[in-house]
C-alpha positions as a printed Julia matrix, in Angstrom:
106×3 Matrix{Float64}:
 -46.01  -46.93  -4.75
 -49.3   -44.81  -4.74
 -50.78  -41.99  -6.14
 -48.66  -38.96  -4.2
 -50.3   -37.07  -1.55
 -50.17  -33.43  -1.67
 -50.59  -30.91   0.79
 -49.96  -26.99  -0.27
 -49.53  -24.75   2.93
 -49.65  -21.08   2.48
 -47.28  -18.68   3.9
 -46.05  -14.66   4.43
 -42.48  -15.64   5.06
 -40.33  -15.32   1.89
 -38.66  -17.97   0.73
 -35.55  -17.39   2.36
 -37.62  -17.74   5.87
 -39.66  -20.47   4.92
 -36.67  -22.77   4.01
 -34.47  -21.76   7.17
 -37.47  -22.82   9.51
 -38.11  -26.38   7.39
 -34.72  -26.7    7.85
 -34.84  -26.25  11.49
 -38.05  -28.08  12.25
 -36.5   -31.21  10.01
 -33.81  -31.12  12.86
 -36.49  -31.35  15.66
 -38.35  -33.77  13.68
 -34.56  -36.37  13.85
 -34.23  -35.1   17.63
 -38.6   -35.98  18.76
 -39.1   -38.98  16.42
 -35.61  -39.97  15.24
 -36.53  -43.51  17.19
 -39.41  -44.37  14.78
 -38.01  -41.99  11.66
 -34.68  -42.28   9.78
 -33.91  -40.17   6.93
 -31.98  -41.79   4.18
 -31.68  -38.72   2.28
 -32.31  -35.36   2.6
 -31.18  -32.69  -0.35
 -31.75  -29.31  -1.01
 -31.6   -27.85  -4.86
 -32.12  -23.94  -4.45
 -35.48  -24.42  -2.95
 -36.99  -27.8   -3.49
 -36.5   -30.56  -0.73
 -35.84  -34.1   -1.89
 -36.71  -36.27   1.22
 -36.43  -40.42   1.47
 -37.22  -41.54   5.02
 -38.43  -44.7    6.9
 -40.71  -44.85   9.73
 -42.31  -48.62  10.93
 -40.49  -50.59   8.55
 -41.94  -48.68   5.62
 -40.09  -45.97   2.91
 -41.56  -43.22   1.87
 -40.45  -40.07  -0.62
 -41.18  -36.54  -0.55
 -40.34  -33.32  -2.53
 -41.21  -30.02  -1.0
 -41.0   -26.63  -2.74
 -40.95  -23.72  -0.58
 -42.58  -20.75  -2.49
 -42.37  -17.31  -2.0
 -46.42  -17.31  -0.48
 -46.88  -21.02  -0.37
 -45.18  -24.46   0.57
 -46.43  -27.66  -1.53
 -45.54  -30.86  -0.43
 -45.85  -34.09  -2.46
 -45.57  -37.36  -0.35
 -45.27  -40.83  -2.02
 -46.16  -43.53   0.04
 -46.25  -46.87   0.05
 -49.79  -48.44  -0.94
 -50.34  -49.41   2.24
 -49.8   -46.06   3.87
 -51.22  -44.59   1.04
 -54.45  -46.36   2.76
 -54.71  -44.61   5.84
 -52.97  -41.21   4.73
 -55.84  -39.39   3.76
 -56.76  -39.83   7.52
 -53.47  -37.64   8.28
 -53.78  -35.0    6.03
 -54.82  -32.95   8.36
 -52.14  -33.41  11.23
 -49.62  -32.87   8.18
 -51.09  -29.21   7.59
 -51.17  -28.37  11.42
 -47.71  -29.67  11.57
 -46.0   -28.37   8.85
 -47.9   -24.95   9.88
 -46.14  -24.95  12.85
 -42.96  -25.31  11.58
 -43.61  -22.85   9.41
 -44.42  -20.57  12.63
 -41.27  -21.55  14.55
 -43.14  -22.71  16.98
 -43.94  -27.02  18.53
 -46.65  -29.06  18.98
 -45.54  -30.06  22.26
């Protein structure tokens, strides 16, 4: 594994509202991509995220805390990945935005 990528998203939801839409945009994440993504594990502890998923053969890790004002996320990727990822960081903020706005990409 690779130095962790982080991406910190602010936010004017609350916590509360901030979790319940991660939540819910995890669930369209299974239902859009769920043929190249599995999650192995996905657990909440009060309001950090513990994520292990696999997309293309690889594994990857993740921890998001959802903040009062901010969301961080800290993605550990395999060196490989961790390669190309700064190339992404980008598409991570404007998706993870969205979710945090309720609303899709698509």
């Amino acid at each position: 594994m690779s130095k962790p990528l982080v991406v910190s998203l602010p936010h004017r939801l609350g916590q509360q509202e901030a979790q319940r839409r991660i939540q819910a945009g995890l669930a369209g994440v299974r239902q859009k991509y769920g043929s190249i993504i599995s999650f192995d594990e996905e657990t909440w502890a009060g309001n950090r995220l513990t994520l292990k998923l696999r997309a293309v053969g690889q594994t990857a890790g993740a921890i998001v805390d959802v903040e009062d004002d901010h969301v961080r996320m800290e993605v550990t990727l395999p060196w490989l990945l961790a390669k190309v990822a700064e190339k992404f960081v980008p598409t991570i903020e404007r998706e993870a935005t969205l979710m945090l706005e309720n609303k899709s990409s698509s």
